[in-house]
N, C-alpha and C positions, 0 to 999 in steps of 0.2 A: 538392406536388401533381404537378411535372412531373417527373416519375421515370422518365420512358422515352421514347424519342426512336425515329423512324423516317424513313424518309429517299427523300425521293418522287423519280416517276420523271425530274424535272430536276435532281435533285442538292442539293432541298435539303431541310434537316433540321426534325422537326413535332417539337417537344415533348408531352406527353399526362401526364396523370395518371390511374392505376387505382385506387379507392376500393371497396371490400367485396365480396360474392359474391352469385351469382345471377344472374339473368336482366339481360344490359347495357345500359345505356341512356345514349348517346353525347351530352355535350350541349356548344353549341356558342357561344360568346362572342361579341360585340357588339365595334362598332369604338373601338378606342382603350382597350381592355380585355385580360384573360386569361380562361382558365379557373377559378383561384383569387378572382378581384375579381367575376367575375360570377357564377359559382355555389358557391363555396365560405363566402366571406365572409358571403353571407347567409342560412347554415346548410342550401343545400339542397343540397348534398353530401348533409352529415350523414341530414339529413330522408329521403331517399332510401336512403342503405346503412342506415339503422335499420328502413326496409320492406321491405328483404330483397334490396336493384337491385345491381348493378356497376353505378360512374358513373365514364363515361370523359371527360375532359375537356382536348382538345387546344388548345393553343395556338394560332389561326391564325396562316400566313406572316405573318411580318413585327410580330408583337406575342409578347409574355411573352417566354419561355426557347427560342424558335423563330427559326428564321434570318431576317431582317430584309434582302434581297437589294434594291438600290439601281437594279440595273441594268433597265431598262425590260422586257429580254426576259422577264424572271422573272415579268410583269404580264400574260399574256396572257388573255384573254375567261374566264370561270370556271374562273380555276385556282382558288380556292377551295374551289369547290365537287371540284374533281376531286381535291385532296388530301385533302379526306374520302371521294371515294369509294375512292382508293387507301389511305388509314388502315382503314376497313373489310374491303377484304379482306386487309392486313397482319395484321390482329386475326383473320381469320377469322369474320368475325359472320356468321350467319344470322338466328340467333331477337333479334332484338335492338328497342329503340324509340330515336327520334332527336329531339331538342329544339334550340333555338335561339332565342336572344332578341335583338333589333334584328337588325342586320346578321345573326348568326347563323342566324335566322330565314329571310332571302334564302337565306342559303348550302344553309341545309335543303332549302331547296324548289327547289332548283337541285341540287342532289346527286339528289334525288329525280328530278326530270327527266333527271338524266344518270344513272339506272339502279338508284339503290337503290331497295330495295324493305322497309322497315323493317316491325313490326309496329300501330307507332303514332306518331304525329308531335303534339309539341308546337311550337308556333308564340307567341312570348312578344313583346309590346310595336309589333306589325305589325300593319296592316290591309292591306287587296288593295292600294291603289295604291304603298305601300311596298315590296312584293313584288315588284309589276311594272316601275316602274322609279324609280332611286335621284334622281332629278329635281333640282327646286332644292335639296333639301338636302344632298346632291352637289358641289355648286355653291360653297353656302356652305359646306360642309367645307371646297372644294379652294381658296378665297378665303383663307380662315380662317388653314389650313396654308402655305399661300405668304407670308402678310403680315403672319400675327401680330397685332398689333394696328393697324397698317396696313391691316388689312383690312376692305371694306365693314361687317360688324358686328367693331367694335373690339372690343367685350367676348369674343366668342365666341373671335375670332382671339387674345387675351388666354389667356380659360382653355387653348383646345387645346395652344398651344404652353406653357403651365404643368402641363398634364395631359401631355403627350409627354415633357417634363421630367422629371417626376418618376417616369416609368417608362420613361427609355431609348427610348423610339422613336424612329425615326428618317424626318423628314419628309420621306423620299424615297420608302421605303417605304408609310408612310400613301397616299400620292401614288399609289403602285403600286396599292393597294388599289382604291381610289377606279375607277381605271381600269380594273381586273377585272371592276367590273361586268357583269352581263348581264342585260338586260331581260327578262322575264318574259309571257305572255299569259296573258288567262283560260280560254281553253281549255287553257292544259297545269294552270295551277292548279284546275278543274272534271276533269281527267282524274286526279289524286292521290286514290285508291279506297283511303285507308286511314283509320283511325280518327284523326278530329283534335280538338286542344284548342287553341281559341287565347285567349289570355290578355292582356290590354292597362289599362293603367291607365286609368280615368276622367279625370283632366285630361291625355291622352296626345292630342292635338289634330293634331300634324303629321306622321303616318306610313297615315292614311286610317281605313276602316273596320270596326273588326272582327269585328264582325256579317256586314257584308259577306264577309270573307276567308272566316270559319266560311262560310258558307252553302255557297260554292262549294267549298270542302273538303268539305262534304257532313258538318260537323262540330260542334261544340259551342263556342258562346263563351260567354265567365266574366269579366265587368268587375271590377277588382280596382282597392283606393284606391291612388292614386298617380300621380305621371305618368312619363315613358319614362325616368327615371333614376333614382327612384328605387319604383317598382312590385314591381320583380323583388325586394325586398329586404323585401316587408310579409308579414305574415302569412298576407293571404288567395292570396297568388300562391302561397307553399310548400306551405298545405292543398291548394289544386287542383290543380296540380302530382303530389305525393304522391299523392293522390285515385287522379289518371287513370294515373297509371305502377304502383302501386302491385298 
């Protein structure tokens, strides 16, 4: 999947994978994740280049086949988001739609804010307060990552560092992530004037409302079974998904 690399304006390097022809549609991975684990694995690559899309699928800093930079400077306020908007115009897109599930999702709507202007935005596993700011779950991430099972929720701080494990991450980096954050308003999420799908599982409880989010995207919401881990992977997220890109 990550077959091509390009290399932002601080020097460091995004991984991406190009999958089939057509009209492109960029989408964008969740924390502690790739491109491949979160759109590929659960055939909506596939789903997608079978209805005719280009699905580009980069790596964020610091996760997959993408550089993993330790040092604090590399962390500043929506670099995130600003490496997708520099991967966009590397690619050249104009006519293009933009997706994002969890974290992915913020990063959308914050590239969006910093100037893209896609033809349609998916929003996957996010309701508004997730959007706007990364709050106590933040928190207990950044708990989690520091202490392992030492950490306030033992269990979580458990898996993470067995989920960072087994894909190389590096808890300094995660760390950087975390701190990239940038909070969100609802007037810049009410000013996003383009056609939205937001998609969130039913037992998806701790990232707010997605009714809510649709509303002020001025957009469509679609409950799908599942909760925020494993939703993006069921049937009814890939139909609607497809549906709306398609």
């Amino acid at each position: 999947m990550t077959d091509h690399h390009f290399t932002t304006s601080d020097r460091v390097r995004i991984a991406y994978g190009v999958q089939g022809e057509g009209r492109p549609v960029m989408l964008l991975h969740g924390f502690l994740s790739n491109g491949a684990r979160n759109w590929a694995a659960p055939r909506l690559v596939q789903a997608l280049v079978e209805a005719g899309r280009q699905v580009i699928t980069p790596d964020a800093r610091g996760h997959g086949a993408s550089d993993a930079p330790t040092d604090p400077g590399f962390w500043p306020a929506d670099v995130m988001a600003r490496d997708v908007v520099e991967l966009v115009a590397h690619l050249g897109l104009i006519d293009y739609d933009l997706g994002g599930y969890s974290m992915g999702g913020r990063t959308a709507i914050r590239a969006i804010a910093g100037g893209l202007r896609p033809q349609r935005l998916v929003i996957g596993g996010m309701g508004e307060t997730a959007i706007m700011e990364a709050g106590p779950r933040a928190e207990a991430f950044e708990d989690a990552i520091r202490r392992g099972p030492a950490a306030q929720d033992a269990a979580m701080g458990g898996a993470l560092h067995k989920l960072m494990a087994d894909q190389g991450l590096k808890p300094e980096a995660m760390l950087g992530v975390l701190a990239s954050f940038q909070p969100t308003t609802e007037a810049e999420i009410r000013g996003i004037k383009i056609p939205a799908l937001v998609l969130m599982g039913r037992d998806d409880h701790d990232n707010g409302s997605g009714q809510t989010l649709a509303d002020w995207l001025g957009g469509r919401f679609v409950q799908v079974p599942g909760d925020h881990g494993t939703a993006v992977a069921g049937r009814a997220f890939r139909e609607a998904l497809v549906a709306f890109l398609a």
